[in-house]
N, C-alpha and C positions, 0 to 999 in steps of 0.2 A: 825601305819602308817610309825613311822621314820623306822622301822623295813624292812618293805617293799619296801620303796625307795632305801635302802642299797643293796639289793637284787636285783633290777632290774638295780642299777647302774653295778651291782658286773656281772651281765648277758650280760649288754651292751658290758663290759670291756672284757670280755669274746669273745666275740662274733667279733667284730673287730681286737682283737688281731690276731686272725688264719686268717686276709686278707692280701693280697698283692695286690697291683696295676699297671694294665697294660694301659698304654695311649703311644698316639701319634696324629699322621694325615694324613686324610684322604684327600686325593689330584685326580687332573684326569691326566694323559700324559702328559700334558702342566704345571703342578705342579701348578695348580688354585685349593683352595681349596674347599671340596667339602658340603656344608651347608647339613644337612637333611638328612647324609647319615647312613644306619643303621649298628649296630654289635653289633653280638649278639654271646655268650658264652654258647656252651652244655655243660653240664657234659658228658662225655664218658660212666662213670659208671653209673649213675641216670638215663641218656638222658635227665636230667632236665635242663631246662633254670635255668643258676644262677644269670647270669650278662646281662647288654642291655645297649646300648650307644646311643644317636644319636649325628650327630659332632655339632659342634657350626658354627657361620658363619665364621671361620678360620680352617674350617677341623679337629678341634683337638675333641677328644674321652676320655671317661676313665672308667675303667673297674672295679670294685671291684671282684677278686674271690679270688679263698681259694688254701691254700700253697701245694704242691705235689699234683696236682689233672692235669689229663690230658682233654682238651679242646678240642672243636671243634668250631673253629671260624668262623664267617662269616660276610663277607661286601656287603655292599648291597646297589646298590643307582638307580630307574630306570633308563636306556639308557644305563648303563654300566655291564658290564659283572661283577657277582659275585665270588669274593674270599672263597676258602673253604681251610683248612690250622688247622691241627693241632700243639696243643701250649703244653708244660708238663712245668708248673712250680713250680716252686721252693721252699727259701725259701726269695727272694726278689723279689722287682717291676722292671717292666718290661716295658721300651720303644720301639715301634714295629710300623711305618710306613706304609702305605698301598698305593697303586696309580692302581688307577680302570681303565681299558680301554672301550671306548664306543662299545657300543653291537651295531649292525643293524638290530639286530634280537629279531622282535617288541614284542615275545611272552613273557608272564609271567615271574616273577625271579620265578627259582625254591626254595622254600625257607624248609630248614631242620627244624624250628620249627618258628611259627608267632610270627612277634614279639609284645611285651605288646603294643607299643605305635608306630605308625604312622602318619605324618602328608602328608596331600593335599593338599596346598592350605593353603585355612583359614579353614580346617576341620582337626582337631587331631580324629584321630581314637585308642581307649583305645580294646585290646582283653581281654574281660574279666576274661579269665579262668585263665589268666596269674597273676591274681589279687588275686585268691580264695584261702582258705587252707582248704575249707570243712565242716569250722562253719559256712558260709554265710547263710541266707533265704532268705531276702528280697535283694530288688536292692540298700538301703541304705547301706548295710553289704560291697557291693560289691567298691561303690564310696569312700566310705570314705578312701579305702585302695588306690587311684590311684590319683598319684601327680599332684597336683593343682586344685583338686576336694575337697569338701567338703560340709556334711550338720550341715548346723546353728541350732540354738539354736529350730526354729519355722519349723524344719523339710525342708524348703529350700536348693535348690542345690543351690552351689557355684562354680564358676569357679573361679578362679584364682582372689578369691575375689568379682569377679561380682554376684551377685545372676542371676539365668536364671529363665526366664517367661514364656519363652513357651518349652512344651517336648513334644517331638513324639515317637508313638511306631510304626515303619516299616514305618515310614510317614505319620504315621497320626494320628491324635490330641487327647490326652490324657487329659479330664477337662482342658479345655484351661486355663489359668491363674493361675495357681497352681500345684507347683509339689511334693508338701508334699504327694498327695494319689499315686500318684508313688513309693516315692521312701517307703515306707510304706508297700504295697500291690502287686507288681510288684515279683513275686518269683525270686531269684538269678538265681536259675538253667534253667533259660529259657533265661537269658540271654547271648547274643554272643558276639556284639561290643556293646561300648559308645561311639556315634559319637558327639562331640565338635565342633556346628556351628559357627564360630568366623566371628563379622563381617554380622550379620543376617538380612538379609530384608526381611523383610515379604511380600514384595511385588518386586519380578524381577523387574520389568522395572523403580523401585528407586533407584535400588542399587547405581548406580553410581552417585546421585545427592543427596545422603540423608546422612548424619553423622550415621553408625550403629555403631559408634566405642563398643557402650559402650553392643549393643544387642548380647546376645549371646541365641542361641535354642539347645537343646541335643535334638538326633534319639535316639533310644533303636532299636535294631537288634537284633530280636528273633532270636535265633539255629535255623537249620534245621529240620524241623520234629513238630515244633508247627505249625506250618498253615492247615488249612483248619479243623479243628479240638478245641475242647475246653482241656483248661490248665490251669493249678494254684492250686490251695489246699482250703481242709476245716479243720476248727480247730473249735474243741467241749473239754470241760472241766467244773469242777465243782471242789468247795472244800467246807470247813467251818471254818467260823472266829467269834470270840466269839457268838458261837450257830446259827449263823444266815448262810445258806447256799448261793454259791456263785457260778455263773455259767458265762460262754463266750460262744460264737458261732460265729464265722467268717469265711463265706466263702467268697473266691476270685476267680474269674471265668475268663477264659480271652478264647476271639475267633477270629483268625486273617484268612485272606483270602486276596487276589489280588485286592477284591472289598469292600470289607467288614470287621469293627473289630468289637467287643462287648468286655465290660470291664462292670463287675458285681461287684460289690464290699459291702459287710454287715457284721455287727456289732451288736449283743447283749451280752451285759455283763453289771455286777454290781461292777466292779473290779478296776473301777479308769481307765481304759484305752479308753480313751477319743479319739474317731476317728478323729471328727470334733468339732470344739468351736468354741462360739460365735464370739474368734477374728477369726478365721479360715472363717466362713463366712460374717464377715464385710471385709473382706482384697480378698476373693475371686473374682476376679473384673471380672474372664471369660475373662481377653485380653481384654478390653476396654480401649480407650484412648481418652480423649476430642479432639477437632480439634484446641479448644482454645489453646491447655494445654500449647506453647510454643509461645504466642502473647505478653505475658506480663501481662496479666489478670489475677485475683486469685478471685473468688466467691468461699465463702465459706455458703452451704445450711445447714449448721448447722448438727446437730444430735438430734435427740432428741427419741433414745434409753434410754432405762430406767436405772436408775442407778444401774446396776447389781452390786454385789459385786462380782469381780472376782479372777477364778478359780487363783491359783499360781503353778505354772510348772505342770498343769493339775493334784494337787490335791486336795481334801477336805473331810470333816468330812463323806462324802459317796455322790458315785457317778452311776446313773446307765445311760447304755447307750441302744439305740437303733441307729443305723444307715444304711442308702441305699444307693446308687448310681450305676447309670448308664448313662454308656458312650457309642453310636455309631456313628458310621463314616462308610459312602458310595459314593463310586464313580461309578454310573450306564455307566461315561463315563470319558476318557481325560478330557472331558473339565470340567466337572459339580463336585462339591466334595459337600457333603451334612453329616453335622456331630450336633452332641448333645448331655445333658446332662441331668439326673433328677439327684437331690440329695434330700435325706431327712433325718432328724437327730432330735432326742429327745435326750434330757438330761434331769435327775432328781436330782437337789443336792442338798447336805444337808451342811453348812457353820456356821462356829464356830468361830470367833476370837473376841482378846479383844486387846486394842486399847486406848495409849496414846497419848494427843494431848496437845501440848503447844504453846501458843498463842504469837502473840508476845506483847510488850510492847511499852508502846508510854506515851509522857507526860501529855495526858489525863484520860490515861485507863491503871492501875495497869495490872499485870504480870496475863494470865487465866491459869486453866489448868483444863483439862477434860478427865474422863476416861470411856470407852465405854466397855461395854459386848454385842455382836449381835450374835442372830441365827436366819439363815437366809434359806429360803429353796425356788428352784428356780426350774420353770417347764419350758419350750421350747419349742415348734415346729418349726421346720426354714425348709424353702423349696426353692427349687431353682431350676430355670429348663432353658435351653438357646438352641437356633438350630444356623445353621451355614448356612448358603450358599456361595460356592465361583464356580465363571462360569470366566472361561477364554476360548472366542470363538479360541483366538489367541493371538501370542506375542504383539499384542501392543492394546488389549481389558484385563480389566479387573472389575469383577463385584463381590464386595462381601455386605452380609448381616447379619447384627448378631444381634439377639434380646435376652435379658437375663434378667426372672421375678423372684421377690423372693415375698415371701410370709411365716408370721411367727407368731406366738401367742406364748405370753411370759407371764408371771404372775412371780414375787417374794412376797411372806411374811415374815418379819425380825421383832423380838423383840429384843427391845433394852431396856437394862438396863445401866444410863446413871449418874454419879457421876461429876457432875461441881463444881468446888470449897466450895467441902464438901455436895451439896443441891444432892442431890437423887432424878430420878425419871426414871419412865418406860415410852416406847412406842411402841406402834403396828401400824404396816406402812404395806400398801398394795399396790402393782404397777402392772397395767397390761398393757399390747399394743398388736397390731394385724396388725403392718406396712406392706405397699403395695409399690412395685416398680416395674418397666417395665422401662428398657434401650435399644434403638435401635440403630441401627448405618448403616449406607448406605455409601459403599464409591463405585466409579468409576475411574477407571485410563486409559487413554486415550496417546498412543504413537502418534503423530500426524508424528514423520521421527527423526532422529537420535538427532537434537539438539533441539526436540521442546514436551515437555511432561508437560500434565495436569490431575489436578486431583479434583475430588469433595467426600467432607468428611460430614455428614450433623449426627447428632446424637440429641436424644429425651432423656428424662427424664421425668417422671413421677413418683412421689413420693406421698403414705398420711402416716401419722404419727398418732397414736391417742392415745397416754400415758394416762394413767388416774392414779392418786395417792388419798390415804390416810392415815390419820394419826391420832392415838388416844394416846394424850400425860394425863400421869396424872402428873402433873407437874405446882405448883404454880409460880414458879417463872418463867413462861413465861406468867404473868399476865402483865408484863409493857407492850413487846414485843405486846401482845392479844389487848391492848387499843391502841396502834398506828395502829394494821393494819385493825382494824374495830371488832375485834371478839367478843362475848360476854366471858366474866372472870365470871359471876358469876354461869357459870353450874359447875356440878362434875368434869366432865372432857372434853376434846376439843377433840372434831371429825370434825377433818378438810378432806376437801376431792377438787381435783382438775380436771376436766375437760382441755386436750388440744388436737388443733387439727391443724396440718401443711400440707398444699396440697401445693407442689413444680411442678411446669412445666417448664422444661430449651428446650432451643431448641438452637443448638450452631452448625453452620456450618462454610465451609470454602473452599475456590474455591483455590487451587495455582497453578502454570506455574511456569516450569522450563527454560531458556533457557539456553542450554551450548554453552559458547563461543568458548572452545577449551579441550584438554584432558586434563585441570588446572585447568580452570576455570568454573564456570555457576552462574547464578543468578535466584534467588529464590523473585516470587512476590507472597505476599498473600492476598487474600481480606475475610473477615472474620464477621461474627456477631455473637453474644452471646446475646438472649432475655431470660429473667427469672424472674416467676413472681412466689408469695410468698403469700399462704392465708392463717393468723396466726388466731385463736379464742382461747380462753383459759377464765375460768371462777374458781373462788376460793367461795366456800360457806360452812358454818359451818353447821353442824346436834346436835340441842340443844337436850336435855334433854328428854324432851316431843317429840322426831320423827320430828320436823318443821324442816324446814332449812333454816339461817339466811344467807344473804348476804351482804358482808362488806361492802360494798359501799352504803348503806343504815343504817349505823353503826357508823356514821363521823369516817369512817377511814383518817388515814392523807395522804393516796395513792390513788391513782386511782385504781380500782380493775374492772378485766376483761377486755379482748384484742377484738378487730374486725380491723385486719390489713390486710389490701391487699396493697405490694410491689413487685415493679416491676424495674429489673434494665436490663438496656440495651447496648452494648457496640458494634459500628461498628468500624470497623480497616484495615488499610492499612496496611503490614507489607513488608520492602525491606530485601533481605538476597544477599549478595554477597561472595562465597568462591573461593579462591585463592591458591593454593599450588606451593611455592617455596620450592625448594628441598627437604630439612627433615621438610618442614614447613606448616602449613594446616590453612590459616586464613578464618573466617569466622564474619563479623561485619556487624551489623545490626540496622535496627530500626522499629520500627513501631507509627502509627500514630493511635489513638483513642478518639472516640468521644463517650463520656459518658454521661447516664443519668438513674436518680435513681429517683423512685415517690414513697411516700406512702399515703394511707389514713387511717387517722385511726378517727372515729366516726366523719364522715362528714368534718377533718379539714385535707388538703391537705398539704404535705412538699415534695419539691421535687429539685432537683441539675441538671446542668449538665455542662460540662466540656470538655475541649481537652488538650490533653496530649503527648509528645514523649514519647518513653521506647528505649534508645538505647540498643544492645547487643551486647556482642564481645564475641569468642570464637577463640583460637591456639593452636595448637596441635601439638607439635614435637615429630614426630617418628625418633628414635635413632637409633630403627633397630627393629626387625618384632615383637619382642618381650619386645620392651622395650619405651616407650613414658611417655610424660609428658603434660598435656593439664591443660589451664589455660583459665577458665571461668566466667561472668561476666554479671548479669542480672540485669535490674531496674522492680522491678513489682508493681502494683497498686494491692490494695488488698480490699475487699471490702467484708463487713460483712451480716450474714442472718437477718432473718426478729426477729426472740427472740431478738435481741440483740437494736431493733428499737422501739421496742414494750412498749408504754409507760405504760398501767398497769400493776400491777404486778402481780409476777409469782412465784409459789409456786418452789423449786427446791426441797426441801424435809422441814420434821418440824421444821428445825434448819435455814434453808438456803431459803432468797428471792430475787428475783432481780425484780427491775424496770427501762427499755430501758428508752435507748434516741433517740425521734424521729429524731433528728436533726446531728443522728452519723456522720462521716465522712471518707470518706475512709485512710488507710494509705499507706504508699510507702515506700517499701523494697528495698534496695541495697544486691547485692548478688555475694559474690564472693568465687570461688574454685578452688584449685590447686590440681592438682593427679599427681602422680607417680607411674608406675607400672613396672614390669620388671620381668620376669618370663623364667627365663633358663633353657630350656633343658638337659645344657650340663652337670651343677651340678645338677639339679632338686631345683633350688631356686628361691622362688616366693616371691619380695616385692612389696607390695604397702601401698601408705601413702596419705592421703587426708587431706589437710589444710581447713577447712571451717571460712569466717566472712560474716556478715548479722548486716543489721543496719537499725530499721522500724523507720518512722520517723511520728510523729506523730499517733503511735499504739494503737489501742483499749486495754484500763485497767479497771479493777473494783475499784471503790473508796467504800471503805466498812466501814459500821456501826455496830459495832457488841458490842452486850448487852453482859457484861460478866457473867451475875448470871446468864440469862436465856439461855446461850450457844447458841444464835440467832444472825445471821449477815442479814443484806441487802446490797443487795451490786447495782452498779449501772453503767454503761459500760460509760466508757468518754474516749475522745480523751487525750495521756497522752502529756502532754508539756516537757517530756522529752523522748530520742529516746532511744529507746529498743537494744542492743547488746549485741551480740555472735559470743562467736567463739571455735572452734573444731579443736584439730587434732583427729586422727586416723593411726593406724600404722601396720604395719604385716610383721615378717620375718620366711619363711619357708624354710628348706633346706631339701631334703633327704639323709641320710649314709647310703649306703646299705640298708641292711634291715630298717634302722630306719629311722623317720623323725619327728626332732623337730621344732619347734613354738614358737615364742615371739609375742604378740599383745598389743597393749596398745590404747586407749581412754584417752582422754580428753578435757574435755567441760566445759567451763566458759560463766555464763550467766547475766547482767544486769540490771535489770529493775526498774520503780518507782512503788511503790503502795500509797495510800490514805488510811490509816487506821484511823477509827475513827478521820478524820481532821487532823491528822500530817501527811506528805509526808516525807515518804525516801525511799531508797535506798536499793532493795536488790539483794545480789550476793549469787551465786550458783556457784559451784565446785564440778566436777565428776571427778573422777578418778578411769578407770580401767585395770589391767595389766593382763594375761591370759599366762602362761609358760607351754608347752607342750610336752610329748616326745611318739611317741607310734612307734608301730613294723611292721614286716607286713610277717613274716618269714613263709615260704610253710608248713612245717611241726611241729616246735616247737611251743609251746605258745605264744598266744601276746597279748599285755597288751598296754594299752592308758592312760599314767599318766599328770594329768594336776595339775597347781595352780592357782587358782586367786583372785587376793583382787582387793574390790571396795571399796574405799574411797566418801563420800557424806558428803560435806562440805557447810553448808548454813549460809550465813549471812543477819542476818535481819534488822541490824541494830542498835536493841538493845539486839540483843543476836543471840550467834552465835553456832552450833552443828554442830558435826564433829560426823561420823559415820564410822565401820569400819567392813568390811567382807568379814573373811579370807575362805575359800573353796578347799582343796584339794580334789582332787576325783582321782580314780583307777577304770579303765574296765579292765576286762581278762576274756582270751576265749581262748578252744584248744579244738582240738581234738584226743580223748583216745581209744585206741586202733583201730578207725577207723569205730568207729561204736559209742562211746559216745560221744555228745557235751555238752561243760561245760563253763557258762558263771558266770561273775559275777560283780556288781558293787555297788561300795563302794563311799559314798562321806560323808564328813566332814567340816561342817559350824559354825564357832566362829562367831557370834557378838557383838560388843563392840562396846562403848564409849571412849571418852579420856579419861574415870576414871575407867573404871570399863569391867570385862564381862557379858552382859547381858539378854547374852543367847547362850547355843550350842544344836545343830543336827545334828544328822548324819543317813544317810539312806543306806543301803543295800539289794541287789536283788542279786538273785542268781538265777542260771537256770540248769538242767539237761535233755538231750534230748539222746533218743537212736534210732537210725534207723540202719538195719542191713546192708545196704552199701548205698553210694550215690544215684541210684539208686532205693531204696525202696519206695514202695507206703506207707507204713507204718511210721510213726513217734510216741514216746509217749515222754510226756514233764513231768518233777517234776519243779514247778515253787515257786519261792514263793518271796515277795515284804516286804520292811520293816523288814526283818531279827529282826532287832533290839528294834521291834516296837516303834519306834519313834511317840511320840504323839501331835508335834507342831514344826512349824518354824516360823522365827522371819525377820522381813525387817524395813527398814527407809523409809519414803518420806518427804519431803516438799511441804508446801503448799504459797500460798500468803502472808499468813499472820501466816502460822502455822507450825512446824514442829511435826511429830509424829512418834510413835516407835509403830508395832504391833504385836502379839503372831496369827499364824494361826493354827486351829486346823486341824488334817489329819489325814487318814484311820487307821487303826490298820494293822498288820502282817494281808497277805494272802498267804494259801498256795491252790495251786491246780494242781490235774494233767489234764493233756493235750492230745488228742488224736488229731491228725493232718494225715487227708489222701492225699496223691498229686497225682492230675491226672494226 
């Protein structure tokens, strides 16, 4: 590794040395300088674009090109007549002035080569091909290489920091809420521009009355020549890894038309390459947004997914895939746009780690510690399917409709072998569910004349949930544990098993009026209601010996066992918003007014609240200059818990873990404040932003927990804490581009405070994240490039009576080139040390590597030599903390895969 960095510094140093720099400014007649104006650098000899400017808001420019090479310059700004002028230099920088005179003549610039990056407005236009070196495939390949773009960790586009939510292809919608199957699936070579929505409303006739600062949407503009026609690629492959044969199948299908698109998109392989997961479909939300979401309100319906063990950077001990999707969209007319999607995805995996856990200590309860072996193996169905309607008769009607159903059958089976302070024992646990949801959302927006717009937002929830767990422990010392919660101790062994069952219905709308008072001002009034109600059952019963089945609540358990809860909470609201903008200044303060109330019943005995409340809000925004602001934001929100957590029987959460609600919870109340910084320059290609976050719940839902330490068993029990919960966050990012290159500094950190109740003593525990990420990669037309990064994350917990510091170092190396113009060669390397203060306590390191040959750009033909885990690496290691427990765990993952690859593009 040190080897390599020497080398890539030694290439950089190389590489910069043969520049010189040409700058100045860019002025009109009147010598006003000219913001946004472009210039661009041919090779004479190449005809390659080398170099591309655009000025800053004082006219000025800068050029990187290369020493003795003759030029072809060009300025370019619309309304003004283009400079064309050659340059021969040297072997120094170059100062050189420009002053454009106005054109009258409205037709097109004629332009000798397009340039990479264009702006309109609030639209940056990226040309892609000015991007590529010819290893590209996907439209990730393409982004990642164009400044101020970026995809994260979870396959998300980034803009200039911001993540985007919504993408379109040629206009029109692409899996609304998710742009991971884009940038994934999308072939490079089909694409033409990356159009950067800055500033995005989803809805015209808000623009002007709605805060979009923070929305941004990217277009995809197919080339010429994919329309009306199908396009994309299929990839088929096989190989073999210790004896067991191994196969992929992924076709991508893509059909665009003036009326019409179609997006096909499938997945089978046994390879670890995971299209879609579980988070990928909880976070998939299809572009829905509550009406409540910015009232001050926070209901949370809980979850109650099964406790999967999950996947870590999409790998494990074997993984096999199947996945679907399809996407269309049609416009029979102007007015009417009609779009949708099906998705469907299996996963089969198989999960191997082992697993220390150390408890913490208190002056009642000696030091625990416990060590876990689990194989776990996990089946899926997840389904997902959503239509669109959007009808705009005309500019000041509009009518949209979005309903999105998911539908899923989950089953895990996990043995555990399970070491607690010395005592051994096993257990077989089995979880299944089959959850149902349907989200609706109706919104109208209504122009009534220039200063007077309303709108109605009305959205549905229907949710059931039916987890079912069990669990067969052989294990004596969960005999104390057995006699509190009703079981019978004196079978062989305990076959517990759990019945639950959650039917959620939210219905949450929202009426608001705009009025603008002037081109500064308008005022925002909302009236708003949020109803949702909550039918919780859950029932816990043991399977003796003999097939009977014994029920603990007829067992003198010392708990209540088994739920019949119906909760209902309700929230009407007034909300005032007033925004104001003086000069560089954008205020917006607010408040709203709520009346609340909460009922539940649970076996015929009623508890119920209700309440009224202000939440004021403030929001300012100072833009510097187009590209550069600072907004400081400031919310109070009331938060308010599901019905598990109310629920006064108790509730199986797994063999080790119980909980028993408090009917009589109470909501808590969050202070919320954030400061951003963003600033992001054309003129060097430097993009920072830094976000201050604190939060302070006051009165917050905590677990006070009991926890048995021979028989590695807590209960735990949800109370109001009497002391207030705080956090606080920065976050940081500086990007620049040098010529060809462009590095990255990021850094994180997070400090967290909280009470817990463990076994009857109350303290104090804080947490400390730290993480710093150093970056440098390439992006050169024709040579190699390579993406060198470093990051340590530091995880620091103090419990109070004992305190762990965790530490993980990660270098990693991509590179990729193209050999003689027909081979692509890719490969990546990374390197993870983990350690303690004392000691190393684990390393891995994984590399992939790829060979691809197609006999020019052009070619329908592709063949791939692929192969994953070089090294075969057979485990990675991570930290977490828990409430009351920090732990250190070994994951186990795939072996070396090698396979070739046949890939045809239509």
């Amino acid at each position: 590794m040190k080897q390599t960095l020497i080398a890539l510094l030694m290439l950089t140093g190389i590489t910069l040395s043969a520049q010189l720099k040409l700058e100045g400014f860019v002025k009109d007649s009147l010598g006003v300088p000219l913001e946004l104006a472009n210039v661009v650098a041919i090779n004479q000899a190449t005809k390659a674009l080398d170099s591309y400017a655009i000025t800053n808001d004082k006219g000025r420019y800068r050029l990187n090109l290369k020493e003795n090479v003759s030029y072809k310059l060009q300025i370019s700004f619309i309304g003004y007549k283009t400079i064309d002028i050659i340059l021969n230099t040297v072997d120094a920088d170059i100062d050189r002035n420009f002053t454009l005179n106005e054109d009258n003549n409205l037709d097109e610039i004629n332009l000798v080569y397009e340039m990479p990056i264009t702006i309109k407005g609030d639209t940056m236009i990226y040309n892609a091909d000015s991007f590529k070196n010819g290893t590209e495939r996907k439209l990730e390949d393409v982004i990642k290489k164009m400044p101020g773009l970026e995809i994260n960790d979870d396959g998300q586009i980034q803009v200039e920091g911001k993540t985007v939510t919504k993408l379109m292809v040629d206009g029109k919608n692409f899996f609304d809420g998710d742009t991971k199957l884009a940038t994934k699936n999308i072939p490079s070579n089909a694409v033409d521009k990356v159009e950067i929505l800055k500033n995005y409303a989803e809805v015209g006739q808000l623009s002007g009355v709605q805060d979009n600062t923070d929305n941004i949407a990217i277009n995809i503009k197919l080339k010429q020549g994919k329309g009306n026609f199908w396009f994309g690629d299929i990839k088929a492959g096989a190989g073999i890894a210790n004896e067991d044969s191994q196969y992929i199948f992924q076709p991508k299908l893509f059909y665009y038309s003036p009326k019409t698109s179609v997006n096909v998109i499938g997945d089978l392989n046994n390879l670890g390459e995971v299209a879609f997961t579980r988070r990928d479909y909880r976070n998939f939300t299809g572009g829905f947004r509550s009406p409540s979401s910015n009232s001050g309100t926070s209901i949370d319906l809980g979850s109650n997914d099964l406790g999967f063990l999950q996947l870590q950077n999409n790998r494990a001990k074997s993984i096999e895939t199947k996945f679907g999707a399809v996407n269309i969209s049609h416009s029979p007319n102007k007015a009417l746009d009609l779009s949708g999607f099906l998705i469907y995805s299996n996963n089969e995996t198989e999960m191997e780690q082992n697993r220390e856990i150390q408890y913490a200590e208190t002056a009642n309860t000696p030091s625990s510690y416990a060590f876990t072996e689990t194989n776990t193996k996990q089946v899926s169905d997840l389904g997902m399917a959503k239509i669109n309607l959007k009808y705009i008769p005309n500019s000041n009607n509009e009518l949209n409709y979005y309903a999105i159903g998911r539908l899923s059958k989950q089953r895990q089976d996990q043995y555990v072998s399970q070491l607690v302070n010395s005592n051994a024992s096993e257990i077989n646990e089995v979880e299944s569910s089959s959850p149902f949801s349907l989200r609706q959302n109706l919104n109208y927006y209504y122009t009534h004349d220039e200063n007077n717009i309303f709108s109605l937002t009305a959205q549905h929830l229907l949710q059931d949930e039916d987890p079912f767990y069990n669990a067969i422990l052989q294990d004596d010392n969960f005999d104390g544990s057995a006699d509190e919660l009703g079981f019978d101790s004196t079978q062989n062994v305990y076959n517990l098993s759990q019945n639950k069952r959650v039917k959620s219905n939210q219905f949450d709308a929202a009426l608001d009026y705009w009025h603008i008072l002037n081109e500064k001002s308008n005022i925002n009034v909302t009236l708003g209601s949020v109803y949702s109600n909550q039918k919780f059952d859950s029932d816990i019963f043991q399977i003796l010996d003999d097939g009977s089945t014994l029920d603990p609540s007829t067992n003198t358990s010392l708990f209540e066992v088994g739920n019949d809860v119906d909760y209902t909470f309700s929230d009407i609201y007034l909300d005032l918003k007033y925004r104001l903008k003086v000069g560089i200044f954008t205020f917006t303060p607010g408040v709203s007014a709520h009346a609340y109330g909460t009922k539940s019943v649970q076996y015929g005995t009623t508890y119920d609240d209700s309440f009224f409340r202000f939440l004021p809000s403030f929001n300012t925004r100072m833009d510097i200059k187009k590209s550069e602001n600072i907004s400081l934001d400031y919310r109070m929100t009331t938060q308010f818990t599901d019905v598990t957590n109310i629920a006064r029987g108790i509730v199986m959460g797994d063999y080790n873990s119980f909980t028993s609600g408090t009917p009589d919870l109470e909501n808590s109340l969050r202070h919320n404040i954030r400061l951003n910084y963003f600033n992001f320059n054309l003129f060097s290609y430097t993009n920072i932003n830094g976000s201050l976050t604190y939060s302070k719940n006051i009165n917050q839902i905590r677990n006070e927990v009991d926890f048995n330490t021979n028989a590695n068993v807590n209960i735990t029990k949800p109370i109001n804490s009497d002391f207030s919960d705080e956090s606080v966050g920065f976050s940081g990012r500086f990007q620049r581009t040098f010529g060809k290159l462009r590095a990255s500094l990021s850094g994180s950190l997070n400090y967290s405070k909280y009470s817990q109740i463990f076994n009857g003593n109350t303290s104090i525990n804080e947490n400390y994240t730290q993480t710093y990420r150093l970056g440098v990669n390439s992006n050169f037309t024709e040579a190699p490039n390579f993406d060198l990064s470093y990051s340590l994350r530091i995880a620091d917990n103090d419990q109070g009576s004992s305190r762990t510091t965790y530490y993980t170092h990660s270098p990693s190396i991509d590179f990729d080139a193209l050999l003689f113009k027909k081979l692509t060669f890719r490969t990546e390397f990374s390197y993870n040390l983990y350690r303690d203060e004392n000691s190393t306590l684990n390393t891995y390191q994984f590399w992939d590597a790829s060979l691809a040959y197609r006999k020019d750009k052009d070619s329908k033909m592709e063949y791939e030599l692929k192969a994953t885990n070089l090294l075969n690496a057979t485990s990675q290691s991570q930290a977490s903390a828990g409430t009351f427990s920090v732990s250190s765990s070994e994951y186990f993952i795939q072996p070396r895969y090698v396979t070739l690859r046949l890939v045809y593009n239509l």
